[in-house]
C-alpha positions as CSV (number, residue, x, y, z in Angstrom):
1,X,81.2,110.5,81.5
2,X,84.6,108.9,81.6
3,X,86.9,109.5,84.6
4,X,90.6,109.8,84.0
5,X,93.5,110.3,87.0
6,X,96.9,110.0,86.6
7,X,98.2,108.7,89.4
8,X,100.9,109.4,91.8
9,X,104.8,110.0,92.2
10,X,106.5,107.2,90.9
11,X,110.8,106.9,91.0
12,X,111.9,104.1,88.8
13,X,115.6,103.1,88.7
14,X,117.8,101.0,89.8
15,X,119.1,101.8,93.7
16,X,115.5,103.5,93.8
17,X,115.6,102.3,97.0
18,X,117.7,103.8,98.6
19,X,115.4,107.1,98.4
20,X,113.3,105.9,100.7
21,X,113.8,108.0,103.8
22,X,113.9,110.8,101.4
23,X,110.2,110.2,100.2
24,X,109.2,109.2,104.3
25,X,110.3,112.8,105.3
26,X,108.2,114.3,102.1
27,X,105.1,112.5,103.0
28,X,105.6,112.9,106.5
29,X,105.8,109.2,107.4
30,X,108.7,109.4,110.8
31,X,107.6,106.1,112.2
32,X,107.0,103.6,109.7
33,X,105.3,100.2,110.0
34,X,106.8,97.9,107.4
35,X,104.5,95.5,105.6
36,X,106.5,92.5,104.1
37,X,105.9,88.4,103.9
38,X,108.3,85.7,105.2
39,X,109.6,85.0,101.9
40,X,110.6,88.4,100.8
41,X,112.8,88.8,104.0
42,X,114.3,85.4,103.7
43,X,115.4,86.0,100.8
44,X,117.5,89.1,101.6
45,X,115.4,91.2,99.5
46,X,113.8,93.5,102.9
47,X,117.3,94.1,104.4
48,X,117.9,97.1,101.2
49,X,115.1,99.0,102.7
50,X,115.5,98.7,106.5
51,X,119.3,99.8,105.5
52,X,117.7,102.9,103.6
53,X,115.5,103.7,106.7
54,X,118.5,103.7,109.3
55,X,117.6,106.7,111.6
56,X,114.0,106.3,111.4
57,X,111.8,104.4,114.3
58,X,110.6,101.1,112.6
59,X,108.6,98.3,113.2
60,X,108.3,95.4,110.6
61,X,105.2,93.2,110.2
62,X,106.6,90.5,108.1
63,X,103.6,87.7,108.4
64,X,101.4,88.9,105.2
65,X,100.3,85.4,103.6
66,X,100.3,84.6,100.1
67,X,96.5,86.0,99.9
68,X,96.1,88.5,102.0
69,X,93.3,88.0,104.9
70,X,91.6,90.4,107.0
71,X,93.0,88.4,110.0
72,X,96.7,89.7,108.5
73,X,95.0,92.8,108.3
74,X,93.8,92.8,112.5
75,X,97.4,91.7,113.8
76,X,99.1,94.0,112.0
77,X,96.6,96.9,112.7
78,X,97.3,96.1,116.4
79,X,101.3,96.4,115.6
80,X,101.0,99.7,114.3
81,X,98.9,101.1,117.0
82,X,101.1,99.3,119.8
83,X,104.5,101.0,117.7
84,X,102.5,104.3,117.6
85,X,103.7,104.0,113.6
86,X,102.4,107.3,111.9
87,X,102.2,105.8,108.3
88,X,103.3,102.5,105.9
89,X,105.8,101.1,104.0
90,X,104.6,97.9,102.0
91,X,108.2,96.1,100.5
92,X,106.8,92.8,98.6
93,X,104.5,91.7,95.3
94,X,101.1,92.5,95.6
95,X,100.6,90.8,98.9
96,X,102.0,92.8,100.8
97,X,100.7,96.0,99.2
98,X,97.5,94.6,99.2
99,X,97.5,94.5,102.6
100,X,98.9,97.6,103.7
101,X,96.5,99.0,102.1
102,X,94.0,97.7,104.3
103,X,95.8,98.4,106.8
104,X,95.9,101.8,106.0
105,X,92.1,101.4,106.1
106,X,92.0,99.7,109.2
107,X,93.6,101.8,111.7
108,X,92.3,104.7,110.5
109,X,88.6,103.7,110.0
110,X,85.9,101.9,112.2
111,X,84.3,98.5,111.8
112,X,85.3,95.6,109.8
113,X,87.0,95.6,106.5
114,X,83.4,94.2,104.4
115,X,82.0,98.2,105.8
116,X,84.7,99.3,103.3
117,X,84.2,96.7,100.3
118,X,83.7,98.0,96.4
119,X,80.5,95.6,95.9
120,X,79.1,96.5,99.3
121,X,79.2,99.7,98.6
122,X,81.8,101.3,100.7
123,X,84.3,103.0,98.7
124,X,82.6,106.4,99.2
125,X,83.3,105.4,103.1
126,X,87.2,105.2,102.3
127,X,88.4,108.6,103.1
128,X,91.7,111.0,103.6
129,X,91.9,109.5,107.0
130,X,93.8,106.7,105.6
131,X,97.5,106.0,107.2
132,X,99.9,107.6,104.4
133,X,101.3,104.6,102.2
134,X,104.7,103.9,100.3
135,X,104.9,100.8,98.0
136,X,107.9,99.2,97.1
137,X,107.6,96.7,95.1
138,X,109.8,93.0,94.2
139,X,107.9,91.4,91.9
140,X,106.7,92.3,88.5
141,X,103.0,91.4,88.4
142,X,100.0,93.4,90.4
143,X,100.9,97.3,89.5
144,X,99.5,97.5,93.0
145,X,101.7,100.1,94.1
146,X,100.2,102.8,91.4
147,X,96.9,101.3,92.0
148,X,93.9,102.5,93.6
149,X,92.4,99.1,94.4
150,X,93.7,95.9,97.0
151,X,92.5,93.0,97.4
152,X,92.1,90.8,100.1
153,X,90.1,87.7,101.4
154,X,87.9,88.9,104.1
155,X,86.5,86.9,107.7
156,X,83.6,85.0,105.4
157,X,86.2,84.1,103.1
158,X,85.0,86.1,100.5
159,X,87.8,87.3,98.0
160,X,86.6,91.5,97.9
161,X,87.9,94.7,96.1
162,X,88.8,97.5,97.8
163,X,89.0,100.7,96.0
164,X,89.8,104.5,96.7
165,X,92.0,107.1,95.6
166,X,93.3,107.7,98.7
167,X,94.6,104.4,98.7
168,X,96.7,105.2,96.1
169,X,100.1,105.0,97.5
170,X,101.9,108.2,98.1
171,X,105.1,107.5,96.3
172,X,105.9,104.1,94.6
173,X,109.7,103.0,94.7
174,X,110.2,100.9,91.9
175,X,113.6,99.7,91.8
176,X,114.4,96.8,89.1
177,X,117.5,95.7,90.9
178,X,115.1,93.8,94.0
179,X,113.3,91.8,91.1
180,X,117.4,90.4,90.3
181,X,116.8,86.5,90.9
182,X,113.2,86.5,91.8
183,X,112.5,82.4,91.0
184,X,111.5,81.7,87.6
185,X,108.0,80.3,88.7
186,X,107.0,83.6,90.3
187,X,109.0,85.5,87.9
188,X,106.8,83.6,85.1
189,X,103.1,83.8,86.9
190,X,103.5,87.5,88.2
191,X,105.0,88.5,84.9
192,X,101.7,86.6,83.5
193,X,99.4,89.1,85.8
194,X,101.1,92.0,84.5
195,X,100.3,91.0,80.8
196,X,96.4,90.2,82.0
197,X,96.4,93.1,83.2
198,X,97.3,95.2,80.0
199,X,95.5,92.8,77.9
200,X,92.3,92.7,79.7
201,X,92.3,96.5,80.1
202,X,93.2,97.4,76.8
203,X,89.7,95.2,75.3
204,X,87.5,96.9,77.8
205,X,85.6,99.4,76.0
206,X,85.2,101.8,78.5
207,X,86.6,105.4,76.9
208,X,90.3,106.3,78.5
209,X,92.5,106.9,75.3
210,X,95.5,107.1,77.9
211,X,95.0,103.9,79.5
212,X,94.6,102.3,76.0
213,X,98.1,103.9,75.0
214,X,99.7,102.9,78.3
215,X,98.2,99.0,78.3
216,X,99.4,98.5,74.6
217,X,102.9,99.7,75.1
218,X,103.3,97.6,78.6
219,X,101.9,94.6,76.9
220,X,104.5,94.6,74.0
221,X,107.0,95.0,76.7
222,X,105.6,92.0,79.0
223,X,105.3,89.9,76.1
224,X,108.6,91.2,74.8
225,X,110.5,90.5,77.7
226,X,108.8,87.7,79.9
227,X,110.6,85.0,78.8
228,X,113.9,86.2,79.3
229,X,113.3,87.2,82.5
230,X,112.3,84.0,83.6
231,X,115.0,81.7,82.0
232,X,117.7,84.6,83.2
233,X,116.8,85.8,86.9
234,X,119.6,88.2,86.3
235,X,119.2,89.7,83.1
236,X,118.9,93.5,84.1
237,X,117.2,95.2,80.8
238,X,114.4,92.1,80.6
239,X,113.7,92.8,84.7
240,X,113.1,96.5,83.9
241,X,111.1,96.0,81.4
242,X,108.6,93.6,83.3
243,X,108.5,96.3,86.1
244,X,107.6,98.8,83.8
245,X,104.7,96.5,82.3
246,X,103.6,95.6,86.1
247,X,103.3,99.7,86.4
248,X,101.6,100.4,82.6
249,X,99.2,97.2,83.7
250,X,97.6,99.0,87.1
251,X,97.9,102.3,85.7
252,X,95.8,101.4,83.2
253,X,93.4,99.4,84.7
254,X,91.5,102.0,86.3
255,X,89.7,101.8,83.6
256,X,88.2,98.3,83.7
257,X,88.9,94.6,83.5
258,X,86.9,91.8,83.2
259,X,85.8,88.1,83.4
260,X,89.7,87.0,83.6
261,X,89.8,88.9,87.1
262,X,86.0,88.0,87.9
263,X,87.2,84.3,87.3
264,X,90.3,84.5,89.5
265,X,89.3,86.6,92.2
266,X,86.4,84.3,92.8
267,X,88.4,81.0,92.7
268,X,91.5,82.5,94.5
269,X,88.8,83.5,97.5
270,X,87.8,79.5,97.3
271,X,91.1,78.5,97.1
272,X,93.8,81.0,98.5
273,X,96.6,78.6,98.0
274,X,96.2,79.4,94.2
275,X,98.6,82.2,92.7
276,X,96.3,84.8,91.4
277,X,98.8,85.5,88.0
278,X,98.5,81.7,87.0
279,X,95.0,81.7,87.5
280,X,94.9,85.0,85.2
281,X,96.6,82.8,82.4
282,X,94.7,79.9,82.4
283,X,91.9,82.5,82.2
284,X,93.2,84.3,79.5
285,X,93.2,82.3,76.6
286,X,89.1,80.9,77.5
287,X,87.7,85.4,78.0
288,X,89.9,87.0,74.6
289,X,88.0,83.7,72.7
290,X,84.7,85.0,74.6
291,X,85.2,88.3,74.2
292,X,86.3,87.5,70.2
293,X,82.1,86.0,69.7
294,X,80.7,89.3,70.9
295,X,80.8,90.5,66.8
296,X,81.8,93.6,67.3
297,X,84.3,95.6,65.1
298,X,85.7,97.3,68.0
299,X,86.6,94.0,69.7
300,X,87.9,92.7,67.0
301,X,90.2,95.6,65.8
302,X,91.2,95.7,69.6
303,X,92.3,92.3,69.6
304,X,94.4,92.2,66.7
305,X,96.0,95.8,67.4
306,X,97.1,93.1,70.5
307,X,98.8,90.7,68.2
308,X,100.6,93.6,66.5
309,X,101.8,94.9,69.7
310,X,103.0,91.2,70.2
311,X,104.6,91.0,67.1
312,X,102.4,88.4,66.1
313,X,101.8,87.3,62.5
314,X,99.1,88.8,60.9
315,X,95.8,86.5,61.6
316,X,97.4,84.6,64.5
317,X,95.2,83.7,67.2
318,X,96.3,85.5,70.0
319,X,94.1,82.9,72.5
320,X,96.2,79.9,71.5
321,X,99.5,82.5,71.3
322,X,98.8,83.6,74.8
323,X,98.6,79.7,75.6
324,X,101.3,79.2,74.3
325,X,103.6,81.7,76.4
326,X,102.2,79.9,79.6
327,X,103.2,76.4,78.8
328,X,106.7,77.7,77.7
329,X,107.3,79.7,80.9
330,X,106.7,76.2,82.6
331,X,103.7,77.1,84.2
332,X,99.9,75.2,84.2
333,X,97.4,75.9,80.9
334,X,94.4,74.0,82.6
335,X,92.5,74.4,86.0
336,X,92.4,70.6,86.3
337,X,96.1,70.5,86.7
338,X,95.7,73.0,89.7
339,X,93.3,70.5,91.8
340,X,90.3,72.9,90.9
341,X,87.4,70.1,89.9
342,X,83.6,70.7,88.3
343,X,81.6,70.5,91.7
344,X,83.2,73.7,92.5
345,X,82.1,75.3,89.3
346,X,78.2,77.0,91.0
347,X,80.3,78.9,94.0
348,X,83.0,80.1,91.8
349,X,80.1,81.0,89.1
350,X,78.4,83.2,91.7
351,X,81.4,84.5,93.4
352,X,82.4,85.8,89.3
353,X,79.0,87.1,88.7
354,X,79.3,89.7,92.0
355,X,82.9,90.3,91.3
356,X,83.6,94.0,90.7
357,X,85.1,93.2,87.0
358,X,82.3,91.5,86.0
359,X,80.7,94.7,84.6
360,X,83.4,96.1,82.9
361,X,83.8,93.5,80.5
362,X,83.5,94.0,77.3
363,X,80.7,91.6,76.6
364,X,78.5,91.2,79.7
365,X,78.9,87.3,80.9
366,X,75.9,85.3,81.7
367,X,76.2,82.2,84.3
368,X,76.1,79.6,81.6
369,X,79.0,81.8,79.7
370,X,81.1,81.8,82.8
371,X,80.8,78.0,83.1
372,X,81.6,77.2,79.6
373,X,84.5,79.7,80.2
374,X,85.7,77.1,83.0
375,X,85.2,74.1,80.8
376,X,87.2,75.1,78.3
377,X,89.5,76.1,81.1
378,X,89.5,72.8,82.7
């Protein structure tokens, strides 16, 4: 039976920001804990929110690293409880609402964060208990703020969903305007992330019409749009649009992904200093090629309604099109050129093959599939 849930209150605008007290008081959030990284509030993009929350008793835990740890997860835990904070406001990419959310889990819930993992069986442990979450979002890559699932590198250094509806955040702010200037490198590999996400969801054949309609539209709007926004941080209509395909991306993917994910959550837990939205398109082309062999007409029909949504000639191969895209956004087409090398192959293998997308693929991978996956990756 097929499970379908659409999702939570979302305000998209430019400014959107600036409703955040609003949405605290409607939750009932009166002493929020802030969950940012260094980099967001460097750059000036933290200060619009902490202006919109004037009034309000806030504390700001601003050390979330690049992959989110379960260590993050304990410091900040002890901030909110020391603050006597009452509920959560993540301002970042997916980092940072990644880890609110488990820190949403964490001081709210006993034991360590593995209890609470998807593949050790713990999302049935997740409950309402959870601390009360806004996500704002600044980049244009993870969906995680309409998304029921985070993900975070745990104390064995494992690389572990997490997955609850009540971890879908209360309200999601999404306000264009704080993407204006992101880099182009991380404008480029989140905006990359976004169109896994669509693309990967949209071959799963797991039956959610919605999320099929939803992954195909953000997809022809990621693809649409991605390269502007990269060449022209400023470029207002291009930076809505990538939001918008960040959103379709995680509202979709409640319905599945697949080896692409298995892939990079497995290698990103080996290697956190790896961006997870790179890794997704060096992925990309290697699973739609995999996926391609499985000789099924629904595969097939799915993958070229892809290449129409992409405006792609009829017949093109949309593994070497999406290959493409990377190199001309400037970022890496191979593993090799990211230091990963073949002795790490067997751990990243096994870390893929317990992933929680491995089973929602569209053609089930073997361990011999998943390494010729990385050689043609390499």
């Amino acid at each position: 039976m097929a499970f379908i849930n659409y999702v939570t209150q979302i305000q998209f605008e430019f400014g959107a920001v600036r409703l955040l007290a609003q949405e605290c008081a409607r939750v009932g959030i009166t002493r929020p804990l802030v969950v940012t990284d260094p980099g967001v509030r460097a750059a000036g993009v933290l200060q619009p929110a902490l202006d919109a929350l004037a009034g309000l008793a806030v504390a700001v835990f601003d050390q979330t690293p690049s992959n989110p740890t379960e260590a993050a997860v304990r410091a900040a835990v002890q901030l909110y409880r020391q603050e006597r904070c009452d509920g959560l406001i993540a301002v970042g990419g997916g980092s940072a609402i990644d880890c609110a959310k488990g820190i949403a889990i964490a001081a709210t819930h006993e034991g360590p964060l593995t209890t609470y993992a998807t593949i050790e069986g713990g999302s049935a442990r997740i409950t309402e208990r959870v601390a009360p979450l806004i996500a704002v979002p600044t980049t244009s890559g993870t969906g995680s703020e309409v998304a029921r699932g985070a993900i975070l590198i745990v104390d064995d250094h494992r690389k572990l969903g997490f997955h609850s509806w009540h971890l879908v955040p209360r309200t999601a702010i999404c306000d264009p305007g704080l993407t204006l200037g992101l880099p182009p490198q991380l404008t480029a590999a989140t905006g990359m992330d976004a169109i896994a996400h669509c693309m990967e969801t949209f071959m799963s054949t797991a039956f959610n019409p919605p999320a099929d309609g939803i992954a195909l539209d953000g997809l022809a709007r990621g693809w649409q749009h991605i390269e502007a926004a990269t060449r022209d941080g400023a470029n207002r209509e291009a930076r809505l649009n990538m939001m918008s395909a960040s959103m379709q991306g995680a509202m979709a993917f409640q319905k599945g992904l697949g080896c692409v994910h298995s892939l990079s959550h497995s290698l990103g837990g080996l290697n956190p200093r790896l961006h997870h939205g790179t890794l997704n398109a060096v992925f990309l082309p290697a699973v739609i090629r995999f996926n391609a062999q499985a000789g099924q007409v629904q595969t097939e029909r799915r993958i070229e309604r892809m290449a129409h949504a992409m405006g792609l000639p009829q017949g093109a191969d949309v593994a070497e099109a999406v290959k493409d895209m990377t190199d001309r956004l400037g970022l890496p087409t191979r593993l090799a050129g990211l230091g990963v090398t073949e002795d790490m192959w067997d751990e990243v293998i096994r870390g893929a093959m317990a992933d929680h997308c491995h089973k929602t693929n569209p053609r089930e991978a073997s361990a011999d599939d998943y390494r010729a996956m990385l050689a043609e990756s390499m």
